[in-house]
N, C-alpha and C positions, 0 to 999 in steps of 0.2 A: 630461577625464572619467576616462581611468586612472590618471591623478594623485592624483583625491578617492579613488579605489576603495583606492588604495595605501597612501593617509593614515589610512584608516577601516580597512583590516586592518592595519596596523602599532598602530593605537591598541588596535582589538580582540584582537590579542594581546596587549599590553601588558598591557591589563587582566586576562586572563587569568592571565599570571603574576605579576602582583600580587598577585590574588586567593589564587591556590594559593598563596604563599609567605605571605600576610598572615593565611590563614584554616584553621590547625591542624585535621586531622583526629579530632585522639582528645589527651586528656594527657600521653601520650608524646613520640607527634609534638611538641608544642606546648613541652614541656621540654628535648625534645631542640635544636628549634633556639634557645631562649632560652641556650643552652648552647655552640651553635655560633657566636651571635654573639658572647657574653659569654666566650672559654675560657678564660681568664686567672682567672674568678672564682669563689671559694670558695662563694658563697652560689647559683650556677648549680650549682656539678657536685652540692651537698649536696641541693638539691632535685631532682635528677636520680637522685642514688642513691634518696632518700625517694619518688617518683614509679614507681620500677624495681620497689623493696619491694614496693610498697600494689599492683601491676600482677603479684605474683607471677615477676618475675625476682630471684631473689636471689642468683646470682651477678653480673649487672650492677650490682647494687647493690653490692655490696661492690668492684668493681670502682670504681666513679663517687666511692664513698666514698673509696679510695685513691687517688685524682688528686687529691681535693681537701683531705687531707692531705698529699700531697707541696707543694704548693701552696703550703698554710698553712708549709710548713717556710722556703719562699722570700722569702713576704708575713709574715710574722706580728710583722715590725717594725712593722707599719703597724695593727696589731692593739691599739691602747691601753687601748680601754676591754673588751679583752677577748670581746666580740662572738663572731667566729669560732671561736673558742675553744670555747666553750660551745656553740655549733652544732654543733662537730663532735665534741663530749663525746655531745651528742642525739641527733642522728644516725647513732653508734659503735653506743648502746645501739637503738635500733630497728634498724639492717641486723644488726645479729649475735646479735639476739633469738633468734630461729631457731638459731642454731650452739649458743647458749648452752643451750638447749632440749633440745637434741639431746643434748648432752653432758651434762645432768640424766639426761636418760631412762637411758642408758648406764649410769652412777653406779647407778640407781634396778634395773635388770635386772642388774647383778651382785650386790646385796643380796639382789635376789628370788630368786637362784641358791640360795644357802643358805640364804635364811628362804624356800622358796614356798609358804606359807600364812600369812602374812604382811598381814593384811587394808589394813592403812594404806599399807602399801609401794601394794598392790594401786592403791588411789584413789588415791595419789599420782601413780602412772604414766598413771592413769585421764586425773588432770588435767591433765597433762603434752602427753598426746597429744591429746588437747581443743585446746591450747593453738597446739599447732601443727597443726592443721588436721587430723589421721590420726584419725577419728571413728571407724573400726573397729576400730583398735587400740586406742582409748578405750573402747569399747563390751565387747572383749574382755574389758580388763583390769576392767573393772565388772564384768562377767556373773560374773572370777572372785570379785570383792568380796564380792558378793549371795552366793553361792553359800556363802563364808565364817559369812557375818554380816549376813541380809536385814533385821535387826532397827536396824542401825543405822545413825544420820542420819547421816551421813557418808556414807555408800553410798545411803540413798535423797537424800541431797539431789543429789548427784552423777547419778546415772538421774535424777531430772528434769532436771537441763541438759540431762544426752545426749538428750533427750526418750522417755525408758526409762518406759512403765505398768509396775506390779509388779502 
């Protein structure tokens, strides 16, 4: 009789962590161990970094992306028809969208230093910070567009994406 009891909790734990191990919580979770079984592989850590992006870590992303460039520096004899290659050209350009961005805006606010009336600079920054998600700083640099030049479609086309009534 303690024997069956022994056989049937041994199985029901079993099942158990089967289940937890088989049955991913969130796309993370579910990337990360497709990752952990596979480490060897380029096409694991590239959708890893792309899963980290779209989840809004973007240092882990850039991070995921560089293991699977050094990777590719190891494999990339086995790389014939070029595949990984190209993946990792893809995947460069979405993790460092954001840096790239960033260093636009930059560029764009030292322009604005010496021209700041400026209207185009204005919506340019406008679209910028849109782009990367800073919808106030978007919004700012709109308010000073309008402010410029409320007459022009560039500036209201721009206040309807931000969702801006005039």
């Amino acid at each position: 009789m303690l024997k069956n009891w022994l056989s049937l909790g041994i199985i029901v734990l079993t099942l158990i962590l089967l289940t937890n191990f088989l049955w991913p919580r969130n796309k993370i979770f579910s990337t990360q161990l497709n990752t952990a079984r596979w480490p060897l592989s380029i096409k694991r850590h590239l959708q890893m970094a792309k899963t980290y992006f779209e989840n809004g870590y973007e240092h882990e992303a850039i991070k995921e992306y560089q293991q699977a460039e050094r990777l590719y520096q190891y494999f990339s004899f086995i790389d014939l028809s070029k595949t990984f290659k190209n993946q990792l050209e893809e995947t460069k350009k979405i993790v460092y969208q954001r840096q790239r961005l960033k260093n636009q805006i930059e560029g764009w606010e030292t322009v604005l230093k010496s021209k700041p009336y400026y209207r185009d600079v204005l919506v340019h920054l406008s679209v910028l910070n849109y782009q990367i998600w800073e919808d106030e700083k978007a919004k700012e640099y709109w308010q000073q567009a309008f402010y410029l030049d409320p007459n022009s479609p560039q500036v209201q086309e721009m206040g309807k994406i931000l969702g801006i009534r005039n």
